[in-house]
C-alpha positions, 0 to 999 in steps of 0.5 A: 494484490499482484493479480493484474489489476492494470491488464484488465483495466487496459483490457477494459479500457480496448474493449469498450474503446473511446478516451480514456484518462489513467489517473496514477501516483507519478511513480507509476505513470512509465508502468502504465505507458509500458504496460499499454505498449506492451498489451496494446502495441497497434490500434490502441484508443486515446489514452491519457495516463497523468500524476493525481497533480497533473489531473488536478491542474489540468481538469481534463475535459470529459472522456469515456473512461476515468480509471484511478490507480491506487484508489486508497490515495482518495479515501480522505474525504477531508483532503483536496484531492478527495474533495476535487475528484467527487467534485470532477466525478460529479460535474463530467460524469464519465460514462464508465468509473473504474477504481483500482486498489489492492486495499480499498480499505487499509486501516477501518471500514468507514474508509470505504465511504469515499470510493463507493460514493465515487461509485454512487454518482453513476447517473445510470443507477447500475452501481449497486445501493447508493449512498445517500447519507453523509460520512458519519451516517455511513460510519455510525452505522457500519462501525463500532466508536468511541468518543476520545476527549482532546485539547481541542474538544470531543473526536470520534474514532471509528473501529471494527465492524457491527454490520456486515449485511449492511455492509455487503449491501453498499458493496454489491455492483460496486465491489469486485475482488480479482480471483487466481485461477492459478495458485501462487507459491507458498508464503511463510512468515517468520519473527526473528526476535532481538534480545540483545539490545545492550542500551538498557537506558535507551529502551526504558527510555522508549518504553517510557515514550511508548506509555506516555503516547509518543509513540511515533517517536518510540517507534522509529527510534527502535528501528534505527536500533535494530538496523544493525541486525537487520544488516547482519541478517541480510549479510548472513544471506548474503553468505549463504548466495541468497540474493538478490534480496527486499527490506522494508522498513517505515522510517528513512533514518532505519533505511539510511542505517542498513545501508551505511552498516552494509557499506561498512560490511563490504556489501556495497552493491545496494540501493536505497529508495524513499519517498524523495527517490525521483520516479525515473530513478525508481524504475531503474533500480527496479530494472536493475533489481529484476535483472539481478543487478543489485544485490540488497534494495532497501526502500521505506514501506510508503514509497515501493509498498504498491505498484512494482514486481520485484520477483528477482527474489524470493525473500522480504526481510523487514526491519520494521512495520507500518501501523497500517496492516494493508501497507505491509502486506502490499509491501510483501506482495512486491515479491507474492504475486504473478511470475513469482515460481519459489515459495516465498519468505516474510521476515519480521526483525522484532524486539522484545516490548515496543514492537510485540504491542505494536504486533498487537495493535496490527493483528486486532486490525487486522482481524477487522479487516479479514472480517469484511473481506472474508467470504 
């Protein structure tokens, strides 16, 4: 992540010549028509860059070059965008493939099956061992399972890994990690911890909704309860002329509390941005942000979690997490990446009780996944 995945694959796409189709989320098609202008102002080959929808309404007709951005979007195969890109993949056949993600696997290794199958309809057999066998096969044979009975019959759900040579084999000639010749800044982390939460009856109620496995509700509940230290965090940084400044947060409601509390602080000069925020609007606050023209941006971890720089500063601050491990160390790379020249700060705002079990389920998957990826 915040390597240069984009610039090479233009480089690639001038290298090789010929059409080429960008598939993107559609809040970051204007990156890619910026970062084509900018690295190939003359003489650039035809290239197409549309949203997932766009590419699935229009079916463009065959091209030299199919690239996805952030490839993660396709790793559901139960999905209909999944489903419809194996289909198109299979059916054109693009004489080159390229699938870019900072985190090709975000919460298990079984979501590997999809991109190296993608990969595996390379008609000239150039992409390493193919995948032959179906999803479960795959699965059965990488992960570690258990069987978990629900209303609706027997499911299995897939963790760890038992069999990295396997592994390793389906990954060679498909998988390549971007290396930095360059060493970036330092990054540190720190948990500040909440310990004075004075509704009593409100977190016995969320731990209750914790143990009783409505733990979605627990969890966004408590993030609308620490908004406010959050706030007082941010303006106590403020204070000090640390700014501009990122928070993250998993939840809209949290977000729309830390601004609100703001407001009301005098610290005014701040935006929020969610999923629903329009792409064009995104950019201009990011612009903005760069520009050291907006003192606090606050977004939820889905919607600015991949694809932008925001090196204005130097320190995250998140109110709360994702359950995915890879969502939040894409969120910090926004600020840990290529132009950044300060070292760099992750502030974590945790409560006692629901977010320490919460912190535990992250960091078991998270050594999962520093099992495949470690060298």
């Amino acid at each position: 992540m915040g390597l240069g995945k984009t610039v090479q694959a233009i480089a690639t796409i001038a290298h090789i010549e010929g059409t080429a189709v960008v598939v993107c989320p559609a809040y970051l098609r204007k990156n890619w028509l910026n970062e084509i202008d900018k690295f190939l102002p003359e003489h650039k080959p035809p290239i197409y860059v549309m949203s997932y929808e766009k590419f699935q309404k229009l079916s463009p007709p065959h091209c030299k070059i199919l690239v996805f951005d952030e490839a993660h979007y396709l790793k559901n195969m139960q999905s209909k965008r999944t489903k419809y890109t194996h289909e198109y993949v299979k059916r054109v056949k693009p004489d080159h493939l390229i699938l870019l993600t900072g985190t090709p696997i975000k919460n298990r290794v079984s979501e590997f099956y999809s991109l190296m199958k993608l990969c595996s309809y390379n008609p000239r057999k150039t992409s390493g061992l193919p995948l032959t066998k179906g999803f479960y096969v795959f699965a059965n044979a990488l992960c570690k399972y258990r069987d978990i009975s629900t209303p609706y019959g027997t499911t299995r759900k897939f963790f760890g890994l038992k069999n990295k040579p396997l592994l390793i084999k389906y990954l060679e000639g498909k998988y390549f990690s971007a290396k930095n010749d360059n060493p970036l800044p330092k990054l540190q982390r720190q948990n500040i911890l909440v310990d004075s939460i004075k509704n009593k009856e409100l977190i016995e109620q969320l731990e209750e909704d914790f143990a009783s496995n409505h733990i979605s509700s627990a969890k966004k509940n408590i993030a609308v309860e620490k908004a406010r230290f959050t706030a007082a965090y941010v303006t106590d940084c403020m204070l000090n002329d640390e700014k501009p400044l990122l928070v993250f947060s998993d939840h809209i409601e949290s977000c729309e509390r830390i601004k609100w509390v703001l407001d009301s602080k005098g610290i005014t000069n701040n935006q929020v941005i969610t999923g629903s925020t329009p792409a064009e609007m995104r950019h201009n606050f990011v612009a903005k942000f760069q520009q050291r023209c907006i003192d606090v941006l606050i977004c939820t971890i889905g919607s600015m979690s991949t694809g932008f720089t925001l090196t204005a500063t130097n320190r995250v601050i998140f109110n709360d997490l994702s359950w995915c491990p890879a969502d939040n160390e894409q969120a910090e790379k926004r600020i840990h990446r290529i132009g950044q020249t300060k070292d760099c700060y992750v502030v974590h705002i945790l409560s006692e009780g629901i977010d320490k079990k919460i912190m535990e389920v992250l960091e078991e998957k998270q050594r999962t996944l520093s099992r495949v990826f470690k060298e």
